[in-house]
Structures are given as structure tokens and as C-alpha cells.
DOPADREN-58294 format. One record per residue (C-alpha): residue number from 1; x, y, z; residue in three letters. Coordinates in steps of 0.25 Angstrom, whole numbers, plus 5000, padded with zeros to 4 digits. Layout:
N
atom resi:NUM	u:X	v:Y	w:Z	resn:ALA
...
//
This chain:
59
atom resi:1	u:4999	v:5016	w:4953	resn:UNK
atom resi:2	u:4996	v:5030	w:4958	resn:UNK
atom resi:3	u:4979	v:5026	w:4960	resn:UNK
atom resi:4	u:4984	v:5015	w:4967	resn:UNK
atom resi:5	u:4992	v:5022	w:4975	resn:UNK
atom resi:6	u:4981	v:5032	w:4979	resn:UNK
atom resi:7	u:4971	v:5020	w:4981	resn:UNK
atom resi:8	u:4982	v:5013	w:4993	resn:UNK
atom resi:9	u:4983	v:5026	w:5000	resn:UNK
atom resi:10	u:4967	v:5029	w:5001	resn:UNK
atom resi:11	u:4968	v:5014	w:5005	resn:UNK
atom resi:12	u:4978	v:5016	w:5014	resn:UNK
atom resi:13	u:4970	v:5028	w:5022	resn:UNK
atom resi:14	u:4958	v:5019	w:5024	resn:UNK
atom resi:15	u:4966	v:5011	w:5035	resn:UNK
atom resi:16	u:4977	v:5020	w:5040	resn:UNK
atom resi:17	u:4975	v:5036	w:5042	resn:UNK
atom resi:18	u:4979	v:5045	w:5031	resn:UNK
atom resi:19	u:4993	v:5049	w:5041	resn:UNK
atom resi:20	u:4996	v:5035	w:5044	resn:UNK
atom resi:21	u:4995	v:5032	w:5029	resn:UNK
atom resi:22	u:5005	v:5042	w:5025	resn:UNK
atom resi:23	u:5014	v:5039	w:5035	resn:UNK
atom resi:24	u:5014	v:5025	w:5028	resn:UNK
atom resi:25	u:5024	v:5020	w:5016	resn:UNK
atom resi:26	u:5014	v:5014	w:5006	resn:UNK
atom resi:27	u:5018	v:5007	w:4994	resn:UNK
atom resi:28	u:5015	v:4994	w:4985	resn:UNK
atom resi:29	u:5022	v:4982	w:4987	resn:UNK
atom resi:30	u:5023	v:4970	w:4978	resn:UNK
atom resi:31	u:5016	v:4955	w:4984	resn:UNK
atom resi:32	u:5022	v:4948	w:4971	resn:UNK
atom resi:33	u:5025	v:4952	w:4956	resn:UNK
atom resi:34	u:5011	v:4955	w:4954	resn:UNK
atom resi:35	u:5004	v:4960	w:4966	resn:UNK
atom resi:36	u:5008	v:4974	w:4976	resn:UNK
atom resi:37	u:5000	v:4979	w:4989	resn:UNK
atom resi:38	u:4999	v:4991	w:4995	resn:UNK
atom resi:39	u:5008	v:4991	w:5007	resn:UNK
atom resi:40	u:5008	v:5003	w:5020	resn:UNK
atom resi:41	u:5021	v:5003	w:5029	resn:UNK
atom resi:42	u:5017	v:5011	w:5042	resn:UNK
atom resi:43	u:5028	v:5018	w:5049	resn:UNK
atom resi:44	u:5026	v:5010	w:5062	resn:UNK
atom resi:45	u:5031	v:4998	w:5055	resn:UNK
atom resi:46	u:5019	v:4991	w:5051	resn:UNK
atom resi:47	u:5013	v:4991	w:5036	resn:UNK
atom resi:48	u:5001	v:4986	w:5029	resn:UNK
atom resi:49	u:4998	v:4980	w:5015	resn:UNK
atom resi:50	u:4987	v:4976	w:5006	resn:UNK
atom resi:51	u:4984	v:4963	w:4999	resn:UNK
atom resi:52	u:4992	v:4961	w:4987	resn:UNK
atom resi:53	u:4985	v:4965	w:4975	resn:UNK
atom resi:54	u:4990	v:4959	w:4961	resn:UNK
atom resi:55	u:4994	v:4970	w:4950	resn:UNK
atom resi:56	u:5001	v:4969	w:4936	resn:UNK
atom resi:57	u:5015	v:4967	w:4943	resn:UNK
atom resi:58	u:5024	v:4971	w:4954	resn:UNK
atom resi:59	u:5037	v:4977	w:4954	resn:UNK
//
């Protein structure tokens, strides 16, 4: 978990500048029992996610 963690944060600095992206709660969320993405909530309110990616299970 810990590469993939690495992997969404350098992801993460592609679209948004290095102080926005740590001024940023990040964190995985679950689509469905078997597939997460990658979400970004920004402290004015707004957030992005990525496409739901399918992984062995969701918790």
C-alpha cells in the first residue's frame, strides 16, 4: 500500500502544486466491494477523484 501511496501523491503534484497538494486530505475510498479510487478533498470545499480501479477487495 505504501508504493501506491507514493505513486498517488506524485500523481497528485502533476495537477495541483506541491503546497496545494499538501494542504489536501487524500485517501482511498471504496466504489463497491471490489474497486477504491484515489480521492483529494481541498480546503476550499471542492475535491477530486479518480476512475474506480478494481482491487482484490474493499473494506
Amino acid at each position: 500500500m505504501r508504493v501506491m501511496n507514493r505513486m498517488a501523491d506524485r500523481l497528485l503534484e502533476l495537477f495541483a502544486p506541491h503546497t496545494a497538494a499538501r494542504a489536501t486530505d487524500c485517501d482511498y475510498q471504496c466504489c463497491s466491494k471490489s474497486t477504491w479510487k484515489y480521492c483529494c478533498y481541498y480546503p476550499n470545499g471542492s475535491h477530486h477523484c479518480g476512475s474506480c480501479v478494481s482491487t482484490r477487495s474493499c473494506a
